[in-house]
C-alpha positions as CSV (number, residue, x, y, z in Angstrom):
1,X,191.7,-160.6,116.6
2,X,188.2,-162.0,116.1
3,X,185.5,-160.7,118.2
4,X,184.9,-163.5,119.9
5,X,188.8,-163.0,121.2
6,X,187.8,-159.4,122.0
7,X,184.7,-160.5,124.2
8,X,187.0,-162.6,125.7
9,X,189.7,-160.5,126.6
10,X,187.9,-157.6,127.5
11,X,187.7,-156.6,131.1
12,X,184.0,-155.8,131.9
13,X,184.4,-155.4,135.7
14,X,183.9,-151.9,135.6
15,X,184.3,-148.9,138.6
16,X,181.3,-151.4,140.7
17,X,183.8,-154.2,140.7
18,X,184.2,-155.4,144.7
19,X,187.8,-156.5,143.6
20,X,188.8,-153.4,143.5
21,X,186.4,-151.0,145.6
22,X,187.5,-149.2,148.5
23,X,185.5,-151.1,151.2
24,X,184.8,-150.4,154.9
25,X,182.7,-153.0,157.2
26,X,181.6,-151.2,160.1
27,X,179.6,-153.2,162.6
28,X,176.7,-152.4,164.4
29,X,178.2,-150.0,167.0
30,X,179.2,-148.0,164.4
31,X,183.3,-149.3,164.4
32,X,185.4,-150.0,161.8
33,X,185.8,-153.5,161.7
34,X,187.3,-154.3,157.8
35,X,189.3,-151.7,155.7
36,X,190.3,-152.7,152.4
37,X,193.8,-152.5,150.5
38,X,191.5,-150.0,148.3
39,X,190.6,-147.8,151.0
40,X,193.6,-147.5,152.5
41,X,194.6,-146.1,148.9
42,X,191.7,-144.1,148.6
43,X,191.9,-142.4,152.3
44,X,196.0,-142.7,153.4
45,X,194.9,-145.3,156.7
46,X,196.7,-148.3,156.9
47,X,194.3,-150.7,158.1
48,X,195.8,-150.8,162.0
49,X,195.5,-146.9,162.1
50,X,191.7,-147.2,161.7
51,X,190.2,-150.9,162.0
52,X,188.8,-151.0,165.8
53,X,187.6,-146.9,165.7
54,X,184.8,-145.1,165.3
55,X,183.4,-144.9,161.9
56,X,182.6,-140.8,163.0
57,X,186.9,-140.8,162.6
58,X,186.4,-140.8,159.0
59,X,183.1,-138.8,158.2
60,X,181.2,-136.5,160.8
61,X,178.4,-138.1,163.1
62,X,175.1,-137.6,161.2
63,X,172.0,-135.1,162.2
C-alpha cells in the first residue's frame, strides 16, 4: 500500500463528524423538535418518546 492509497482510505471524519453525532434540534420554545439515530443511542429515547417535549426532560432548566 502506497501512501497515497493510505490517504485515500483513511477515515479522517473524526468524533466532530455530523454523520455520526448525537444531535438534538430544539426550537425556539425550548422543544425537542429533531433527535438523531445517534442520540437515541447515546440517551435510550426513541425519537417518538422525546421529539415534541420539553428540552428541560433531558437536562435541568438552567439558573
Amino acid at each position: 500500500m502506497t501512501a497515497w492509497n493510505t490517504d485515500r482510505s483513511a477515515d479522517f471524519r473524526g468524533p466532530l463528524d455530523v454523520t455520526r453525532a448525537a444531535t438534538v434540534v430544539v426550537d425556539a420554545q425550548g422543544t425537542v423538535i429533531g433527535w438523531s439515530p445517534a442520540a437515541e443511542r447515546l440517551l435510550g429515547y426513541q425519537p417518538q418518546e422525546i421529539v415534541g417535549r420539553p428540552l428541560t426532560t433531558l437536562l435541568p432548566p438552567g439558573p
